[in-house]
C-alpha positions in Angstrom: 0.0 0.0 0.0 1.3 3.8 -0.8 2.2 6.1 1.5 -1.3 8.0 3.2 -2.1 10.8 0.9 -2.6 14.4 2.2 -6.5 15.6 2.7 -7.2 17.9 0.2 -9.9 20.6 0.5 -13.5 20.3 -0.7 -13.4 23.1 -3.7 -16.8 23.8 -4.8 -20.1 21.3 -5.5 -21.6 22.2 -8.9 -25.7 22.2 -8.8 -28.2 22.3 -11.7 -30.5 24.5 -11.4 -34.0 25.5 -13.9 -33.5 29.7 -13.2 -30.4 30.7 -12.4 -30.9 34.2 -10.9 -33.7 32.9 -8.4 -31.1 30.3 -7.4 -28.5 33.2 -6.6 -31.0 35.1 -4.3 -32.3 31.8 -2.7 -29.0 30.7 -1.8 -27.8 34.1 -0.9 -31.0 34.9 1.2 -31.3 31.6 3.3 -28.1 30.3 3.9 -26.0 34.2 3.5 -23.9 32.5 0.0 -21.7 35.4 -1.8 -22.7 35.6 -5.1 -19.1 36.0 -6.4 -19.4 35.5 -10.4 -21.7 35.0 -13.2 -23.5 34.4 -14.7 -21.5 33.8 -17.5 -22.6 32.3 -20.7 -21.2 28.9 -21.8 -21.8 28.1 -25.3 -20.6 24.9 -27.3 -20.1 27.5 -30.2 -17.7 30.0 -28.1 -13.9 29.8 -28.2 -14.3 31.7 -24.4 -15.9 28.2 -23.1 -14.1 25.8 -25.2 -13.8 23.3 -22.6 -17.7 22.8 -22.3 -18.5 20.8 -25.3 -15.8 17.9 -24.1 -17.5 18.2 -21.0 -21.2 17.9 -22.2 -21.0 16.3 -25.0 -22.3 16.9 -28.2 -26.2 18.0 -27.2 -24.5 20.6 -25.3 -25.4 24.0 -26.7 -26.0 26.5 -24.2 -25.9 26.9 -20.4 -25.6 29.6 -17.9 -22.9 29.5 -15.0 -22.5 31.4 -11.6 -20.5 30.9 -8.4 -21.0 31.2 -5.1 -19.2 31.3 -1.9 -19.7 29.5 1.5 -19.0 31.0 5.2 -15.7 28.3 5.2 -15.0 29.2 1.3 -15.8 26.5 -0.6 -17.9 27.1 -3.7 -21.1 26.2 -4.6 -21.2 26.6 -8.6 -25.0 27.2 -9.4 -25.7 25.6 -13.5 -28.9 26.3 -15.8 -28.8 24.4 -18.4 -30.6 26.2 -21.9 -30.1 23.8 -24.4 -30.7 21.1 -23.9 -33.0 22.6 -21.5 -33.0 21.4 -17.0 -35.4 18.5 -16.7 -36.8 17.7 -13.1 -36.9 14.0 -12.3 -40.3 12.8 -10.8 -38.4 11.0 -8.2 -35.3 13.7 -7.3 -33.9 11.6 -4.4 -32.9 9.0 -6.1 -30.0 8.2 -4.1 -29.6 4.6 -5.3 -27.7 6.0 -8.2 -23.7 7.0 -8.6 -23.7 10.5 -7.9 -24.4 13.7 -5.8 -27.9 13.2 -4.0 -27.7 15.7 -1.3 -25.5 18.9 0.3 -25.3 18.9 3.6 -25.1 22.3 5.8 -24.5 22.7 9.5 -26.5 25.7 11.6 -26.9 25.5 15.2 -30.5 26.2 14.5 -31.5 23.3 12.0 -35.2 24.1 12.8 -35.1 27.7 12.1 -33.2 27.1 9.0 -35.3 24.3 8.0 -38.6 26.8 8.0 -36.7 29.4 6.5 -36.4 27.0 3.6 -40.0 26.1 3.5 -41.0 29.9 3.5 -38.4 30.4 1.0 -40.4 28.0 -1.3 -38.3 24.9 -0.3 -39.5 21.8 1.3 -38.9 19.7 4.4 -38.6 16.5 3.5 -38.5 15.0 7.1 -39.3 15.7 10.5 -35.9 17.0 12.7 -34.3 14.2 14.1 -32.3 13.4 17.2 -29.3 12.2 15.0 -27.7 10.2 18.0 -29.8 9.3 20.9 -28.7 11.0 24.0 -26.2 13.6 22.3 -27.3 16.9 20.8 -26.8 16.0 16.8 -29.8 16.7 14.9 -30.4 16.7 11.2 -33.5 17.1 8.8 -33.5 17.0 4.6 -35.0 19.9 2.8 -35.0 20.5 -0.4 -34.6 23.8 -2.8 -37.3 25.2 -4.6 -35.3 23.9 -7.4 -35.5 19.8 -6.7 -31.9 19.9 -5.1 -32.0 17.6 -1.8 -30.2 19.5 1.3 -29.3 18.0 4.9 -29.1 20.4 7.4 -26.8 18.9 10.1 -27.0 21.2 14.2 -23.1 20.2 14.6 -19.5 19.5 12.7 -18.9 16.8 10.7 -15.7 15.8 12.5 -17.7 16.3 16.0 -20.4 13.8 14.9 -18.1 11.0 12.6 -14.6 11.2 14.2 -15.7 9.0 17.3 -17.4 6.7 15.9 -19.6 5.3 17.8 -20.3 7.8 20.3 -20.8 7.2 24.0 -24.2 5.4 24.4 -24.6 4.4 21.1 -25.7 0.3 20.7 -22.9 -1.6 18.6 -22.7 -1.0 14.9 -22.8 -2.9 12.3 -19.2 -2.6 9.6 -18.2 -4.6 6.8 -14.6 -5.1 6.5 -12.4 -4.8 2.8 -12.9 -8.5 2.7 -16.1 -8.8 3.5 -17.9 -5.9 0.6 -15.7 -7.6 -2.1 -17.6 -11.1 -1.6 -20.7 -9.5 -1.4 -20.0 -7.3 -4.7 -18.7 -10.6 -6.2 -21.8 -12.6 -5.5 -24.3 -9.8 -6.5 -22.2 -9.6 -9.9 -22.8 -13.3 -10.1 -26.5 -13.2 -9.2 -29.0 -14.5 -12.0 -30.5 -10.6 -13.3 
């Protein structure tokens, strides 16, 4: 095995979004995001954006692009997408997929935030929830006005996961290196 690589820094989660500008002021308004570019124009046709058609592929015509900036600086990159234009899944929690299926934020006051959302033209997806019982995490999932799931989590991330389990918590459950490549074998070998 190599040597333990160095933990980089998260630099920015890129978002979808069907209106761009509504997305800047929701973001900004509930959750206080500097709006600090954009939005630009990306067009397959423009030698400014040449990257985009490799990126998107050749339906890729037209999108619009804007950053934004969190309180501990990473960046939340807002996209509309023109042509083709943003479709909204039935089902947008489909977390059974490979990919992004939620953000997560932390507030010290998840239940103020979480009704900010819903006033805001979000949703709460859940009820708050006492994360671990006896300790003071809590968590609920919202979602945007715009379809995009969000977790709303009262503490750190390190706080909650670095001591693992916490006091009072019953056993867990892991699967060990050995253990998940048997499963994924067998699963691969199961009849369709």
């Amino acid at each position: 095995m190599s040597a333990p690589t160095t933990p980089r820094a998260l630099n920015h989660v890129g978002i979808t979004v069907p209106d761009i500008y509504a997305a800047i002021d929701w973001y900004g308004e509930i959750f206080g995001f500097a709006h600090i570019m954009g939005p630009r124009v990306l067009q397959a046709a423009s030698s400014v954006t040449h990257e985009t058609p490799s990126l998107f592929g050749p339906r890729f015509k037209k999108a619009y692009q804007a950053h934004l900036l969190t309180a501990n600086g990473v960046g939340l990159e807002l996209f509309q997408f023109v042509d083709p234009p943003v479709e909204r899944p039935a089902d947008n929690m489909e977390y059974w997929k490979s990919g992004y299926w939620h953000l997560c934020f932390t507030d010290p006051d998840i239940e103020g935030l979480a009704a900010r959302i819903v006033a805001a033209g979000g949703k709460q997806r859940i009820p708050v929830v006492q994360f671990i019982p006896g300790r003071p995490y809590k968590l609920v999932y919202c979602e945007d006005p715009f379809g995009n799931v969000i977790e709303l989590f009262s503490h750190h991330y390190a706080e909650a996961f670095g001591n693992w389990p916490q006091p009072g918590m019953a056993p867990q459950a892991y699967i060990s290196r050995e253990e998940h490549a048997a499963e994924m074998r067998a699963l691969r070998q199961a009849p369709g």
